[in-house]
C-alpha positions as CSV (number, residue, x, y, z in Angstrom):
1,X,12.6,-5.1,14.3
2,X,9.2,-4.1,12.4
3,X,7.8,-1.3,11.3
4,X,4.6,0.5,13.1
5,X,1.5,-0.2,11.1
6,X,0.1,3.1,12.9
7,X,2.7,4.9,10.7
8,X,1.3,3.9,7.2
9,X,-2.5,3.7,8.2
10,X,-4.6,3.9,4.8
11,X,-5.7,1.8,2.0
12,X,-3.7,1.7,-0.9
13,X,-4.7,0.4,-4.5
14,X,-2.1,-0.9,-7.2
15,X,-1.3,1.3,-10.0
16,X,-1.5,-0.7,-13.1
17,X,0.7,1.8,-15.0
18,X,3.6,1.3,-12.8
19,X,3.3,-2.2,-11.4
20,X,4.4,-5.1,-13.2
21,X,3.3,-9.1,-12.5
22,X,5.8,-11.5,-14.0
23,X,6.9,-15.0,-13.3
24,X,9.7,-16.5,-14.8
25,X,10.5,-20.1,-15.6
26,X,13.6,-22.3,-16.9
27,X,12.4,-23.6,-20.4
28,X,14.6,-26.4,-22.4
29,X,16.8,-26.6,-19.4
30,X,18.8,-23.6,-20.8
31,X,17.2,-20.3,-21.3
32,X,14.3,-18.2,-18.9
33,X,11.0,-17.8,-20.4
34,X,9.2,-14.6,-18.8
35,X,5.5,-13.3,-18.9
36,X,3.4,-11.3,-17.3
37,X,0.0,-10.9,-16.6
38,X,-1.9,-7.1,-17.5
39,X,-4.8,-7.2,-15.4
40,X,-4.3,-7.3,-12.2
41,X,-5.8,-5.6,-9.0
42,X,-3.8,-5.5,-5.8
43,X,-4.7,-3.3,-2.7
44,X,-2.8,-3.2,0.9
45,X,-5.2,-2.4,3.8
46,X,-3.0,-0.8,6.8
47,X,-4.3,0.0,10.1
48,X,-3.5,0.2,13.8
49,X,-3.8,-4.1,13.9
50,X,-1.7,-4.6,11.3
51,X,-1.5,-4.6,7.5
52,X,-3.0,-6.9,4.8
53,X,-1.8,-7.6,1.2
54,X,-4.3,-9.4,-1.2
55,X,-4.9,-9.1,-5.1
56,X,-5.9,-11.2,-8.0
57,X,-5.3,-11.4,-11.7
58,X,-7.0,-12.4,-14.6
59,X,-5.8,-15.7,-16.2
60,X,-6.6,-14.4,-19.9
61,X,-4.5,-11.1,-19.3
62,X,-1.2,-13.4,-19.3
63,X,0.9,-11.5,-22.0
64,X,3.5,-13.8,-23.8
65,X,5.6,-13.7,-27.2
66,X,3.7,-16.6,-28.3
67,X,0.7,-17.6,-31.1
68,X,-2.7,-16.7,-29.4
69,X,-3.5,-20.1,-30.5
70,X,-0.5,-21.5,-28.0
71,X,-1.8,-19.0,-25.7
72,X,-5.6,-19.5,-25.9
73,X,-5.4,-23.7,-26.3
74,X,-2.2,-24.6,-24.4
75,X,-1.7,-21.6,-21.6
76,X,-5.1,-21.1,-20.6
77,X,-6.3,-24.7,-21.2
78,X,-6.5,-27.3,-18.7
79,X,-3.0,-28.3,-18.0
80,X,-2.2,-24.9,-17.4
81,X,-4.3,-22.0,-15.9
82,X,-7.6,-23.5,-16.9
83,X,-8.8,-20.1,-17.8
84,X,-12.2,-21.0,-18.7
85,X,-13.1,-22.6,-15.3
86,X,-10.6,-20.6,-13.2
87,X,-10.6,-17.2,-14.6
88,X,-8.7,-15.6,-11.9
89,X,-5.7,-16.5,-9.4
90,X,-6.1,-15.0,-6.4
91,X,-3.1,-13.7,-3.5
92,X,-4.4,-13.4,0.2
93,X,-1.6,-12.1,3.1
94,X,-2.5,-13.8,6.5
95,X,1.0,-12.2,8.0
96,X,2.3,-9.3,6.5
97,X,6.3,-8.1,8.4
98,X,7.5,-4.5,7.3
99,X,11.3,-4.1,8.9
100,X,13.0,-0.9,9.2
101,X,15.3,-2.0,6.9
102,X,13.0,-2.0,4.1
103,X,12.4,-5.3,3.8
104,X,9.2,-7.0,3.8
105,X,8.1,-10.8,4.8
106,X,4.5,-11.6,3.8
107,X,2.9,-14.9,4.4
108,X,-0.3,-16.0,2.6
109,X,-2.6,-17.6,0.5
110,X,-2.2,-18.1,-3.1
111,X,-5.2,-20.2,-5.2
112,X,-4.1,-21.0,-9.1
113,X,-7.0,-23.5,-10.4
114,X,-9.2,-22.8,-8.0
115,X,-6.5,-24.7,-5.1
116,X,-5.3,-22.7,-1.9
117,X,-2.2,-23.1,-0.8
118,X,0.7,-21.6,1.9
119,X,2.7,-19.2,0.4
120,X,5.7,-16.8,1.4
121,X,7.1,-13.8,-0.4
122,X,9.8,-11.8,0.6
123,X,11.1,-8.2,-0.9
124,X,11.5,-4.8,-0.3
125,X,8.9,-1.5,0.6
126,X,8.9,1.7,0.1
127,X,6.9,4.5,2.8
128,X,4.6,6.5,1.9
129,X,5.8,10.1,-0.1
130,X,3.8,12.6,-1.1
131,X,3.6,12.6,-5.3
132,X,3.7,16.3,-7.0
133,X,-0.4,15.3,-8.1
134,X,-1.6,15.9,-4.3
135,X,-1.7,11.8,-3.7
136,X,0.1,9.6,-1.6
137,X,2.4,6.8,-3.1
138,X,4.4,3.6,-1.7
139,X,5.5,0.5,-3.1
140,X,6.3,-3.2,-2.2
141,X,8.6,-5.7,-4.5
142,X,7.7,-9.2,-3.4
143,X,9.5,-12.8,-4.9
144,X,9.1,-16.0,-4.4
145,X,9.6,-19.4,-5.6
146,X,6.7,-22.1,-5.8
147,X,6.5,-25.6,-7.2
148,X,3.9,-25.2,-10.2
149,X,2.5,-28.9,-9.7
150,X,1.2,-27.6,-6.0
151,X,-1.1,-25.6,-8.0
152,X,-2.0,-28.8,-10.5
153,X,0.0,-27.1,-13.3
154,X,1.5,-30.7,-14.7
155,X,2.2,-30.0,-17.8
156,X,5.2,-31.6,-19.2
157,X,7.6,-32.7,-22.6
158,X,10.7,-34.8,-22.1
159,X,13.6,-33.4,-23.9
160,X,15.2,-35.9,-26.8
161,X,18.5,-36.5,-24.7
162,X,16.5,-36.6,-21.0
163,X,15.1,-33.8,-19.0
164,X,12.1,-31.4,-18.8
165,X,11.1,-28.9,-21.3
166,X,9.9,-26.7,-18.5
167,X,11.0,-26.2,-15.4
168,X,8.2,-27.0,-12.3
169,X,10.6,-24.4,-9.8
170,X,8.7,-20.7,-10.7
171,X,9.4,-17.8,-9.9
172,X,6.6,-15.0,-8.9
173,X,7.7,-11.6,-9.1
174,X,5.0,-8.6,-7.9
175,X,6.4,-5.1,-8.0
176,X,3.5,-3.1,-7.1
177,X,3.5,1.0,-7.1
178,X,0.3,1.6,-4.9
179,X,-1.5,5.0,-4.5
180,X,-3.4,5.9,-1.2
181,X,-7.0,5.4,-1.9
182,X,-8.4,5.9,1.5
């Protein structure tokens, strides 16, 4: 059963304060390396057809305990992000399913390196409450789990004794507090 988009009509903007953007990632075959990204804009459009998700982040905002020289040269180069000639990645919902048990289903676009391709999160969301300031706040969490060469991120180091130093599985982890904006 789904939710009535009539019930949350509005437009709702991410707050960067309390929203986070991570993906996480098996590195050496034995530990999870985690960043996150810091500038991000995410904003969920709800009306009487329906409800639409969509967002994008900058490539240079990816925060990780790293040398900015690993970040700048290696992270953002071109068997990674490609920062310079793809500055942002970009999230577009073409199907977006609220339950009434809270959780959410959201088919969609996502472009890394300037390719498009299907994507499909699920999570949790939280209605709209009424915050002590006057505004109006809800919430989505959204995972999922992509293939990072889909996206041309190929990058690769065979370990000494056989295997990958990083994993391709990622995982994509949005947990967006939104404010009513309109």
């Amino acid at each position: 059963m789904s939710l009535n988009a009539k019930s949350i009509v509005g437009t709702f903007a991410a707050d960067p304060a309390h929203s986070s953007f991570t993906f996480a990632v098996k590195h050496m075959t034995i530990s999870l390396f985690r960043a996150s990204f810091d500038d991000v804009e995410a904003q969920v459009v709800a009306s009487e057809d329906g409800i639409r998700f969509e967002g994008a982040v900058r490539v240079e905002s990816v925060s990780i305990r790293t040398p900015a020289e690993f970040r700048d040269k290696v992270v953002n180069g071109a068997d990674f992000f490609d920062g310079k000639n793809h500055p942002e990645m970009k999230f577009r919902s073409t199907d977006v399913e609220l339950r009434d048990d809270g959780t959410a289903i959201v088919d969609g676009e996502l472009t890394i390196k300037g390719i498009t391709k299907p994507f499909k999160a699920t999570g949790t969301y939280e209605l709209p409450v009424e915050d002590p300031f006057g505004g109006t706040r809800a919430a989505i969490a959204l995972e999922a789990t992509v293939d990072r060469r889909e996206w041309g991120l190929t990058w690769q180091m065979p370990l000494p004794k056989g295997g990958d130093a990083l994993a391709y599985e990622v995982r994509l982890i949005a947990n967006v507090a939104l404010t009513k904006t309109g």
